[in-house]
C-alpha positions as CSV (number, residue, x, y, z in Angstrom):
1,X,0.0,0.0,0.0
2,X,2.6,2.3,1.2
3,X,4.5,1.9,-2.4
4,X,1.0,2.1,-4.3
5,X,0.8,6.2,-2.8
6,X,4.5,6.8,-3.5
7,X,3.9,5.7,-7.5
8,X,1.2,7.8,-7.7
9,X,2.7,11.0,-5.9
10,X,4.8,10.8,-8.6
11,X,2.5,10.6,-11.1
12,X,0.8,13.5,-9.5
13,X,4.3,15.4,-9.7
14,X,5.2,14.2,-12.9
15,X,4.7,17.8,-15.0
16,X,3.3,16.6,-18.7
17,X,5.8,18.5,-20.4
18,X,8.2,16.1,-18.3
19,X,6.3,12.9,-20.0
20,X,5.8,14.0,-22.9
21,X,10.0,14.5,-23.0
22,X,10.4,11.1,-22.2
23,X,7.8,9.8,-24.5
24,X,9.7,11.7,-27.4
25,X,11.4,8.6,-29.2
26,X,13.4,10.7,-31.7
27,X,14.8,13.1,-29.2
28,X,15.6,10.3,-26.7
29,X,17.6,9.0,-30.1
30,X,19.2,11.4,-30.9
31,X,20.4,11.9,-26.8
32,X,21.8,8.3,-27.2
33,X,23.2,7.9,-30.6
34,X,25.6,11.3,-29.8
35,X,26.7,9.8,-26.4
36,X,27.2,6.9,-28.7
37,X,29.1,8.7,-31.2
38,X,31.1,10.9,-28.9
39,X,32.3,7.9,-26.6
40,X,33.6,5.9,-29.9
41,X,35.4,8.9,-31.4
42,X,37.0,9.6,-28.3
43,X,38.8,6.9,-28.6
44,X,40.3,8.0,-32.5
45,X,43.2,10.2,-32.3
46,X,41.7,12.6,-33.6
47,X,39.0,13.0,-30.8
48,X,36.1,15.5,-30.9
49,X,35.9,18.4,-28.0
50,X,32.4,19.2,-29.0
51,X,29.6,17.3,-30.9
52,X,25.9,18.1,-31.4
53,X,22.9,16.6,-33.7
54,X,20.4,19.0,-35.1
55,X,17.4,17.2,-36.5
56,X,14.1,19.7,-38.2
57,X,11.2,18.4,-38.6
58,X,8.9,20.3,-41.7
59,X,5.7,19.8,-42.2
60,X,5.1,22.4,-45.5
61,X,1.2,23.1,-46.9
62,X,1.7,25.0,-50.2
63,X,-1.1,26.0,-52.7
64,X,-0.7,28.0,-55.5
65,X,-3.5,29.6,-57.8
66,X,-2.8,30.9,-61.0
67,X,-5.4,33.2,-62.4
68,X,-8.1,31.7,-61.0
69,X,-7.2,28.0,-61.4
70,X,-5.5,26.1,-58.6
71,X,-1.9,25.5,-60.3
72,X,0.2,23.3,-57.4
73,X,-1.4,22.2,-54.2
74,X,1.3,20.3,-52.0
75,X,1.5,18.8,-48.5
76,X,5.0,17.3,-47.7
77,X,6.8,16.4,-44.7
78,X,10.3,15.7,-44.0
79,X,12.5,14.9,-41.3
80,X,16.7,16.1,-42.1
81,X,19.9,15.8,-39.4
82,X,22.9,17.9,-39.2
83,X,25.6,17.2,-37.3
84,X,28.4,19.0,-35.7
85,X,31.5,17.6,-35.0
86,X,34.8,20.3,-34.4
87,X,38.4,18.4,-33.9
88,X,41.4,20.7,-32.7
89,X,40.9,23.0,-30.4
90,X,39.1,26.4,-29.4
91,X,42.0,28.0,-30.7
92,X,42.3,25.9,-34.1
93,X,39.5,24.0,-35.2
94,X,38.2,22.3,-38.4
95,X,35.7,25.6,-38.8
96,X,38.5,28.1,-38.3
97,X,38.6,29.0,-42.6
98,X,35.5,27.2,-43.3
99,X,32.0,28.1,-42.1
100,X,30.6,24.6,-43.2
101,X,31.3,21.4,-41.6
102,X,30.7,19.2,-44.5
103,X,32.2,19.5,-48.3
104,X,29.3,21.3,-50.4
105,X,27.1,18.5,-53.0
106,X,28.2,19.2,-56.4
107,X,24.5,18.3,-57.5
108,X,23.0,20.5,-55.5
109,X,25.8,22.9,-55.6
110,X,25.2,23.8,-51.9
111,X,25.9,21.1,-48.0
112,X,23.3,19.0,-47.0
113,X,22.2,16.9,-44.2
114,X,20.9,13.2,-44.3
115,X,16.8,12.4,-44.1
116,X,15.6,10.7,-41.5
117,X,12.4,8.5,-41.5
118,X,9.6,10.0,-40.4
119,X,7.9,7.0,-38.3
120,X,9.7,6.8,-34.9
121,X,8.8,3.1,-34.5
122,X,11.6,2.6,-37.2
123,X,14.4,3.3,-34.7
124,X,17.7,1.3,-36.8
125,X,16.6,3.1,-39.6
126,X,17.1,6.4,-37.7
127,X,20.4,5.4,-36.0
128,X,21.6,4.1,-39.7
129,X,21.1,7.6,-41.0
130,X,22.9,8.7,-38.0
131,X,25.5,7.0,-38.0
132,X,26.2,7.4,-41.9
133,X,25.9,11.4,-41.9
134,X,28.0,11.8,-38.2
135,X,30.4,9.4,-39.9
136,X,31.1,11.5,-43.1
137,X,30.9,15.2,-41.0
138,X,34.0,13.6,-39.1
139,X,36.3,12.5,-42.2
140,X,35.1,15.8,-43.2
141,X,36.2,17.9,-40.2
142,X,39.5,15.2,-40.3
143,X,40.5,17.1,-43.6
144,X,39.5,20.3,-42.7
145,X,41.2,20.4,-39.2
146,X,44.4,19.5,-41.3
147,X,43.9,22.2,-43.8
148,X,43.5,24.5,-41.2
149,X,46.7,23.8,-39.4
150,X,48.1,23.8,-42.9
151,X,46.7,27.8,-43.8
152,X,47.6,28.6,-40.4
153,X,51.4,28.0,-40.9
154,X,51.6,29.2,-44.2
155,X,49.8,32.2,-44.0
156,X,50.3,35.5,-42.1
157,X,48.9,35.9,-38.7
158,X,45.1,36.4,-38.6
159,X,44.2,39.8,-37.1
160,X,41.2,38.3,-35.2
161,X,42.6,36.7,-32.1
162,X,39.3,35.8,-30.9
163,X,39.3,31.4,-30.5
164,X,37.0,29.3,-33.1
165,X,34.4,28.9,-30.6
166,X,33.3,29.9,-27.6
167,X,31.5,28.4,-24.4
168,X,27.8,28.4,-23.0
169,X,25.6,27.3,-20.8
170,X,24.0,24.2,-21.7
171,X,20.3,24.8,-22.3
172,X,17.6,22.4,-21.3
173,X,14.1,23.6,-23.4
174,X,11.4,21.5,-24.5
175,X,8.1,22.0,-26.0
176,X,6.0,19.0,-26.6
177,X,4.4,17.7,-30.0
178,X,2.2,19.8,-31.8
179,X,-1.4,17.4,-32.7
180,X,-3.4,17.2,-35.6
181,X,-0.7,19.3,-37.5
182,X,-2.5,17.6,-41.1
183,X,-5.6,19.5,-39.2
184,X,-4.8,23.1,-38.6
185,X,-5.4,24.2,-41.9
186,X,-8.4,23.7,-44.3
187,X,-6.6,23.0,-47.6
188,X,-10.0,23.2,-49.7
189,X,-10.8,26.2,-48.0
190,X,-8.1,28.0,-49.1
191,X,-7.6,26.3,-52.5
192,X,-11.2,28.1,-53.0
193,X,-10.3,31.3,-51.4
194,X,-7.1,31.7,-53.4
195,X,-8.5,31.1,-56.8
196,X,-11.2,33.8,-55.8
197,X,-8.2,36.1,-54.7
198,X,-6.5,34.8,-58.1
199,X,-9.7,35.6,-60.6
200,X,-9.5,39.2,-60.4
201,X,-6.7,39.2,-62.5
202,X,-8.2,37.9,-64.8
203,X,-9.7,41.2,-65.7
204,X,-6.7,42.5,-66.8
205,X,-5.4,40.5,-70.1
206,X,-1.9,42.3,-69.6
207,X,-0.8,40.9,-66.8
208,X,1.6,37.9,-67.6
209,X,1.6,36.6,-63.6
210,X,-1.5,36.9,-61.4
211,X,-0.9,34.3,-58.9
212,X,-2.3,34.0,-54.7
213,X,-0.2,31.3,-53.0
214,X,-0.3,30.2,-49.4
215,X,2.6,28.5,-47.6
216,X,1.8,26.9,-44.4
217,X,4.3,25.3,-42.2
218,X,4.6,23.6,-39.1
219,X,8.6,23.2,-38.2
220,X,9.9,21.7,-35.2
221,X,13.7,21.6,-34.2
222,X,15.8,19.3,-32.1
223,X,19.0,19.8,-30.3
224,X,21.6,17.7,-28.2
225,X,24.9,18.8,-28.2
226,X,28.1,17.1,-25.7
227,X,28.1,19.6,-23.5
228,X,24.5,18.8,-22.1
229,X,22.0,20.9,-24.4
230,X,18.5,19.7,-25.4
231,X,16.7,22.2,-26.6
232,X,13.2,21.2,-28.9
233,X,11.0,23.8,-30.4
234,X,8.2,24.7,-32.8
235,X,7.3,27.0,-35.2
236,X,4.2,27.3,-36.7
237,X,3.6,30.3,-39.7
238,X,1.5,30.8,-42.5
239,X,2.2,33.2,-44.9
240,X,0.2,34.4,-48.4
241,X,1.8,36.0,-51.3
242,X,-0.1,37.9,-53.8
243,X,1.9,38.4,-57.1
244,X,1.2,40.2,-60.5
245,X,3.6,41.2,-63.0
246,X,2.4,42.9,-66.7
247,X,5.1,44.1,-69.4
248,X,5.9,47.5,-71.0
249,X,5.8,48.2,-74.6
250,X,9.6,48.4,-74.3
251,X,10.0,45.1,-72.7
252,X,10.7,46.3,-69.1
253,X,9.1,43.5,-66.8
254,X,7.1,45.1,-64.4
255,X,6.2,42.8,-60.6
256,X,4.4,44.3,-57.6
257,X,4.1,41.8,-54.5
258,X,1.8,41.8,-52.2
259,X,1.6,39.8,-48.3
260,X,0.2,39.0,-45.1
261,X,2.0,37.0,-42.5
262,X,0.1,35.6,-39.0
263,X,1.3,32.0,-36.5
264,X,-2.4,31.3,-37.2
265,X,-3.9,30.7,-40.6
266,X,-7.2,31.7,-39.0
267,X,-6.1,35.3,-38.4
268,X,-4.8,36.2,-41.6
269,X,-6.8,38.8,-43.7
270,X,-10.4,37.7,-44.8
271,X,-11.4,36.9,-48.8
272,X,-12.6,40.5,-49.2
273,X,-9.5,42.5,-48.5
274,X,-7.1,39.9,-50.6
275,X,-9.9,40.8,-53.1
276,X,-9.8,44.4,-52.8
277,X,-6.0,44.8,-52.5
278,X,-5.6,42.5,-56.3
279,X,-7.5,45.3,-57.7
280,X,-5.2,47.4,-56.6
281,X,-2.4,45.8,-57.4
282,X,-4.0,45.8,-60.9
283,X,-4.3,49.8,-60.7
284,X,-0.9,50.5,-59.7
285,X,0.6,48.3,-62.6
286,X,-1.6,49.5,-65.2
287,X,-0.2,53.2,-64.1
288,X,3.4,51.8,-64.1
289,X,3.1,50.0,-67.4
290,X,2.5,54.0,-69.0
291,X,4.9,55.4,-66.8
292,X,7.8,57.1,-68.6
293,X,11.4,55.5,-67.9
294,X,13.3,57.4,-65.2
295,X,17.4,58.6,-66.0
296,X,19.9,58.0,-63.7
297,X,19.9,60.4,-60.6
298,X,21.9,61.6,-57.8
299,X,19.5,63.7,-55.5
300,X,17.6,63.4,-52.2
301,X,14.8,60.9,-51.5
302,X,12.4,59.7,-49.1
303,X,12.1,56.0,-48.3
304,X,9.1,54.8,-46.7
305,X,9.1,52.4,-44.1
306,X,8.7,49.1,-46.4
307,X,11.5,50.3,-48.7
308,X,13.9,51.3,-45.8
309,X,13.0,48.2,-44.1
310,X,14.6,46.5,-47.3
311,X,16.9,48.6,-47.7
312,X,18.4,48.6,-44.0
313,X,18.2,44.5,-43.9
314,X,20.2,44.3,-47.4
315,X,22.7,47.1,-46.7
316,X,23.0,47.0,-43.0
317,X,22.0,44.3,-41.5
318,X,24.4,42.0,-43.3
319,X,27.5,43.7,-42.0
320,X,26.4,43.5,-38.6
321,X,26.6,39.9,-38.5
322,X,29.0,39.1,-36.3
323,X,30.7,36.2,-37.8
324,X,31.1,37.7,-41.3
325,X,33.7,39.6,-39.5
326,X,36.0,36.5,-38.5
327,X,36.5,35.7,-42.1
328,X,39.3,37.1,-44.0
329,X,37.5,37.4,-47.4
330,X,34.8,39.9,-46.1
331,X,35.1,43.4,-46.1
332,X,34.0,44.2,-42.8
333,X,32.5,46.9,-42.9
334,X,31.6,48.1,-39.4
335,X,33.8,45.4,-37.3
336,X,36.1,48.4,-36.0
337,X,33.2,51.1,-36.1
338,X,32.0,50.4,-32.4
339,X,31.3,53.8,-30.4
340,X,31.5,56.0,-33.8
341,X,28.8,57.5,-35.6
342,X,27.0,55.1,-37.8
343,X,23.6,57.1,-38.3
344,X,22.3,60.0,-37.2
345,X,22.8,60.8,-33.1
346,X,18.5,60.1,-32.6
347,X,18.4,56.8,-34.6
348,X,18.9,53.2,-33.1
349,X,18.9,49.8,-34.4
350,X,17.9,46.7,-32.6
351,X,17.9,43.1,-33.2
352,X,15.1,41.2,-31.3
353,X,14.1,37.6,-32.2
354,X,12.2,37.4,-29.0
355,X,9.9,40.3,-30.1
356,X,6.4,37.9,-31.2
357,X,4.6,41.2,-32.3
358,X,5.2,44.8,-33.0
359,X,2.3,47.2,-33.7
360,X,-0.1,44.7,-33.0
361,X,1.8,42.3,-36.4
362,X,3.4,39.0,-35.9
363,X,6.4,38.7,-36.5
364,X,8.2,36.3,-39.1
365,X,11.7,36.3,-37.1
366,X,10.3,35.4,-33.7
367,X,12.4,32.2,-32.4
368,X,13.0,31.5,-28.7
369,X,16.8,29.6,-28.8
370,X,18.9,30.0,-32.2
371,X,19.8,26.7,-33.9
372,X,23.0,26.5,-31.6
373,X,20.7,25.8,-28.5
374,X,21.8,29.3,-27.6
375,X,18.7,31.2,-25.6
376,X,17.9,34.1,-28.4
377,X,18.9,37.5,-26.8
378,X,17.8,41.2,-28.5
379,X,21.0,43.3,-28.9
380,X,21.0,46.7,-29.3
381,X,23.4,47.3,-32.2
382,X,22.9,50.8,-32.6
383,X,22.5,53.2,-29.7
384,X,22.2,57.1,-30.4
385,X,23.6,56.7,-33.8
386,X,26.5,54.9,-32.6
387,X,27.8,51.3,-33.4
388,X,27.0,49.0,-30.4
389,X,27.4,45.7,-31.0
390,X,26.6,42.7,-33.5
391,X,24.6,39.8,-33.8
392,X,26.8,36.9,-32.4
393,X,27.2,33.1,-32.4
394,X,29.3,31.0,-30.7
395,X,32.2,32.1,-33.5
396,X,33.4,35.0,-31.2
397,X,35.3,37.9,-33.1
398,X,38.1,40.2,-31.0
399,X,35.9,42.4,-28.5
400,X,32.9,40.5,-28.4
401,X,33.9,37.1,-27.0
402,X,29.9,35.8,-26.4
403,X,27.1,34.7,-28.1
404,X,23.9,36.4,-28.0
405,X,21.3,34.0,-30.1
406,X,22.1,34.8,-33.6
407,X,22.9,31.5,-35.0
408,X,20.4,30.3,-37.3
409,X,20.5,27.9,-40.7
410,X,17.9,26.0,-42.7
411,X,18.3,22.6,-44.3
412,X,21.3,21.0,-44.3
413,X,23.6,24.2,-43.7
414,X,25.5,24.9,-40.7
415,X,24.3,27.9,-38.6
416,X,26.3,31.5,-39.1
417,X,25.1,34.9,-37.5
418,X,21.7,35.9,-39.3
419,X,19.2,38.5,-38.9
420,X,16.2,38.0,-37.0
421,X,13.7,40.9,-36.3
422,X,15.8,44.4,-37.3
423,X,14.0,47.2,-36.2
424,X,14.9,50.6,-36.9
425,X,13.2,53.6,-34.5
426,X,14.0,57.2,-33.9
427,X,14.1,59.3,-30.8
428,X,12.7,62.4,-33.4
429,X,10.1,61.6,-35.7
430,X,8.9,63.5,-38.4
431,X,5.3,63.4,-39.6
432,X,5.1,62.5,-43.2
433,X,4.2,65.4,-43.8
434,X,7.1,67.1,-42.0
435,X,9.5,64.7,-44.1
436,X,8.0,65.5,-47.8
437,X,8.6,69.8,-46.9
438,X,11.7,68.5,-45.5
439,X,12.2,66.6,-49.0
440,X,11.2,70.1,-51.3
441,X,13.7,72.3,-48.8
442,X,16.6,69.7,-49.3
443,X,15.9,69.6,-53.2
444,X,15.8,73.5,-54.1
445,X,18.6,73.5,-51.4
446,X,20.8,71.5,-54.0
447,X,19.3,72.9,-57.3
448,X,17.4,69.8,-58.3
449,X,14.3,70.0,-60.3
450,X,13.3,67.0,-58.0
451,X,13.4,64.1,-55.9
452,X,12.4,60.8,-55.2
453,X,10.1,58.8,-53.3
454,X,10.3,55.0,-53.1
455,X,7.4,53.7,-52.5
456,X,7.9,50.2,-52.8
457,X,10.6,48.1,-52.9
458,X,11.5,44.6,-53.1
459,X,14.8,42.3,-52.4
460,X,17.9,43.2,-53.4
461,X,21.7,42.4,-53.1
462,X,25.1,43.2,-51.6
463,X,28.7,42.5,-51.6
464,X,30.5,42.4,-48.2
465,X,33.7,40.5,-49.7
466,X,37.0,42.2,-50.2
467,X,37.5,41.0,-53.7
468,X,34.6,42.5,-54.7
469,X,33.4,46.1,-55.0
470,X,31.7,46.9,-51.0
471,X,28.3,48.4,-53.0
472,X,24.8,47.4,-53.0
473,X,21.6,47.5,-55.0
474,X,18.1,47.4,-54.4
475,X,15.0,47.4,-56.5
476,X,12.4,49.9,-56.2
477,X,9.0,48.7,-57.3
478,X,6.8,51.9,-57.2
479,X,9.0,55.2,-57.5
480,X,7.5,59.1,-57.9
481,X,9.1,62.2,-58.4
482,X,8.5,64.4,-56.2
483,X,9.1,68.4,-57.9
484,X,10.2,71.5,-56.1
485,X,7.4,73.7,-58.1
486,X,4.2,71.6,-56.1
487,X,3.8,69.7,-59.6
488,X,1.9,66.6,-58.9
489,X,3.8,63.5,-58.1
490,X,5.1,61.9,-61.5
491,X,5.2,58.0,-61.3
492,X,8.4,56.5,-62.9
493,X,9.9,52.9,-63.6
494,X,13.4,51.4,-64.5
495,X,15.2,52.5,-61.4
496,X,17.9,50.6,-59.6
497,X,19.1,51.9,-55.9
498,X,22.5,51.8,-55.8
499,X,25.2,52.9,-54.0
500,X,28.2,52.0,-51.2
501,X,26.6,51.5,-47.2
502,X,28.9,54.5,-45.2
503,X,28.2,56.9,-48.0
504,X,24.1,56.1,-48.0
505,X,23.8,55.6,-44.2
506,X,26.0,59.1,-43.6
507,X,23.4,60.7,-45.7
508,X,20.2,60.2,-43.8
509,X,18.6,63.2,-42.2
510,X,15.6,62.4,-40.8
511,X,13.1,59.0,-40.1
512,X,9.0,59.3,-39.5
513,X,6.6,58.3,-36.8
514,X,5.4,55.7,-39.2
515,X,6.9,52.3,-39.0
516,X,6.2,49.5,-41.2
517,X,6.6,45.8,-41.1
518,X,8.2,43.8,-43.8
519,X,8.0,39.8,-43.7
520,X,10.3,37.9,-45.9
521,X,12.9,35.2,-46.4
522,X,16.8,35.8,-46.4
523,X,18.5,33.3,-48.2
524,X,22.4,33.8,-47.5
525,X,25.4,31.1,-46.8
526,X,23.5,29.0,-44.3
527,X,20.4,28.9,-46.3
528,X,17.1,30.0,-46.6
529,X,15.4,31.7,-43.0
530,X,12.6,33.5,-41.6
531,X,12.9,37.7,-40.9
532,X,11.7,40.7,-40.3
533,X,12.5,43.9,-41.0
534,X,10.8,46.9,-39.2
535,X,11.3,51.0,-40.1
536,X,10.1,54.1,-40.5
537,X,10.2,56.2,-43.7
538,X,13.2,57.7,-44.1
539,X,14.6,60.9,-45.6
540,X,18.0,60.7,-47.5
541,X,20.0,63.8,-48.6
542,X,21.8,62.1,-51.5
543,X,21.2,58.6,-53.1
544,X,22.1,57.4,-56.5
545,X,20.2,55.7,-59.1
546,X,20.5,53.7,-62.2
547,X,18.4,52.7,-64.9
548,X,17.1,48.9,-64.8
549,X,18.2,46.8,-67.5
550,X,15.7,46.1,-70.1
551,X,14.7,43.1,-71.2
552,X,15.0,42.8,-74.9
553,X,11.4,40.4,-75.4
554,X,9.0,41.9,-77.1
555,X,5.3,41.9,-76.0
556,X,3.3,38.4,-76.3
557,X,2.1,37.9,-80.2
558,X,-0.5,35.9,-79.5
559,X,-3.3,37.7,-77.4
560,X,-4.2,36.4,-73.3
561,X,-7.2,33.9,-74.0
562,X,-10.9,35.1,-73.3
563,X,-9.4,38.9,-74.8
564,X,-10.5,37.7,-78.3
């Protein structure tokens, strides 16, 4: 009797989260394959000093319509592993020169990780594909480790000190299951509600793209690393992406992009707004399509918050990434900036991947601990204009020897300092009102007939390397001139942002009281992953512009059906 009450006092105590942990086959696999691993390489001569498995779980709903018609509707799910293994030392490792810890797939021309079966019950399966992929990251990290020591004596002393890698404290997280994942979203539903989103482009025979696609995903992460981490998350997003694209009579492609981001399929935007912002969409490209071709300019502009929030992720928030900084081969930019004047004295920059919301949006870079098991921190990387920090991993550069949570990767990649949630705010915002007089006074003030206003943007590009030219360029989507005489606004296409970071960034003047939120994807050296960017409009007193190359196609021959 006396033992029947103790069992179920623990059961009583027994938390479910705890159960649930112990129930997780693949996690409690993964905990004894790496002790596994790690005892047997121990005994090579070559021995590990730190090991971890990372294993992602993606569950992926994607529908696409086209013009009406449902064009690709998908539901996949895969499981992939990636493991660590570093050989050497803290102060020479196998990662020291190479950010990857397995040789690149000439098929797929990028590294990848091993699949795992999807059906826990099939346990040797799982520890094969264990076994295999751990097996091939050591010979890997064998060669590597001697190529470093190799580079190291050959070469001239690195000017980062800093070690390869730095220490943490082991993290214990877990988050059970998610149920009924196949469940939480009504495929039919929104197969029907896209194509309705989809038929009103339909009214315009011009357009060449009119597509609505959904991407749902459920995506949960394991880690278990040597030193005593086990950290296991989920993310759960849904995202819709409205896209239209027509042609000019000179060939000039012409997109606009439109989207809504929510953790909750449920609370995106109802049928009628998707419905109502197509015809827009259809508007604005229609005015674009007759809009004359802009020259090349050098002149003052306003941003507004969706363009700067591109234009700060491209062109800042790239160099800010603190392991960039550790290579050689990259131009870093800002690594012996900190304390100086980066912006102007009432801006400031902060990364946050623990921010869920902001204004009352969800937020596509939220994540709890980065994919080094490292508990996500914000950092304040700009502070009253002046360089503060940058976004960390456990690859420490000289003068910032810790992590803060920045380590993040997709696939089968390795993880490197990313972006999460990069907000931009002032401590002096303009109205936008404020900003466009500010715009006309800074135009006369330099003789222009005009200025510009960027409207919309979309992705763009940048080099950080040495060997290459330290510039960027960004593509405006919707662009106006705005004239000193009060002339209305003149919309204009074929224009190219270009430019070098210090010279843009020492140009801005002013930023609004009007921030924006901009979801996307950043694809980059450890792959593909989820961000934010967050800013106000800004006002610029000199950018540079150049004309978009043209596409030499000429207009369709053969008329859009149903225009006949």
């Amino acid at each position: 009797m006396k033992r029947s009450k103790f069992l179920l006092f623990l059961l009583l105590f027994c938390s479910p989260v705890a159960m649930a942990q112990e129930q997780d086959k693949l996690l409690q696999l993964l905990k004894s394959e790496l002790t596994y691993s790690m005892n047997e390489l121990k005994k090579q001569a070559q021995a590990p000093y730190y090991m971890n498995l990372r294993a992602m779980d993606d569950y992926t709903v994607n529908v696409t319509s086209n013009f009406g018609a449902i064009a690709s509707s998908r539901e996949n799910r895969m499981r992939t592993l990636v493991p660590q293994v570093r050989l050497g030392s803290l102060e020479l490792d196998n990662f020291k020169y190479n950010s990857q810890g397995v040789a690149q797939d000439p098929r797929r021309g990028n590294a990848s990780g091993v699949f795992l079966p999807l059906d826990d019950e099939t346990a040797e399966g799982i520890r094969e594909a264990i076994w295999r992929e751990t097996l091939k990251r050591y010979k890997f990290a064998q060669q590597q480790l001697e190529a470093s020591k190799t580079k190291a004596t050959v070469s001239v002393e690195d000017e980062d000190k800093a070690p390869c890698f730095s220490g943490v404290i082991a993290e214990k997280y877990y988050e059970a299951p998610l149920n009924g994942i196949d469940k939480m979203v009504d495929v039919a539903a929104w197969e029907k509600r896209l194509n309705e989103v989809s038929a009103v482009f339909k009214a315009c025979p011009e357009l060449q793209q009119g597509m609505a696609n959904l991407t749902f995903q459920v995506y949960r992460t394991y880690l278990v690393s040597s030193e005593g981490a086990e950290v296991v998350q989920n993310r759960v997003s849904a995202r819709v992406m409205l896209s239209a694209s027509l042609k000019a009579a000179d060939g000039m492609v012409l997109p606009l992009n439109m989207d809504y981001f929510a953790y909750n399929p449920d609370e995106l935007p109802g049928i009628d707004r998707m419905v109502a912002d197509a015809k827009e969409m259809i508007r604005r490209l229609l005015a674009l399509r007759d809009a004359p071709v802009a020259d090349p300019f050098t002149g003052p502009a306003i941003l507004s918050g969706s363009a700067s929030g591109v234009f700060f992720h491209e062109i800042f928030g790239h160099r800010i990434e603190g392991q960039r900084m550790k290579s050689e081969n990259d131009g870093q930019t800002f690594k012996k900036m900190v304390g100086q004047l980066v912006l102007p004295a009432d801006m400031h920059v902060y990364d946050d991947p623990t921010l869920r919301k902001y204004a009352g949006e969800d937020l596509n870079g939220f994540y709890k601990y980065d994919d080094q098991g490292v508990k996500a921190e914000r950092v304040d990387v700009v502070v009253n204009g002046k360089l503060n920090d940058f976004l960390m991993t456990r690859t420490p550069i000289d003068g910032h020897p810790r992590t803060n949570g920045h380590a993040r990767a997709s696939d089968g990649f390795d993880p490197v300092s990313r972006q999460s949630n990069l907000v931009i705010e002032t401590s002096n915002p303009k109205t936008p009102e404020e900003l466009r007089q500010l715009l006309i006074e800074e135009v006369k003030k330099q003789g222009k007939e005009y200025g510009y206003f960027f409207k919309e943007v979309t992705s763009g590009f940048t080099f950080t390397g040495k060997g290459a030219t330290n510039s960027f360029n960004v593509t405006p989507l919707e662009v106006y001139k705005v004239f000193a005489d009060g002339r209305p606004d003149q919309l204009v296409r074929g224009v190219d942002l270009i430019g070098t970071p210090l010279s843009m960034f020492s140009n801005i003047i002013y930023a609004g009281n009007d921030a924006r939120v901009f979801t996307g994807m950043c694809g980059a050296e450890s792959g593909s992953i989820p961000v934010t960017a967050i800013s106000p409009t800004i006002l610029v007193n000199k950018v540079e512009t150049q004309r978009k190359a043209k596409s030499q196609d000429i207009l369709p021959i053969l008329p859009a059906p149903g225009t006949k």
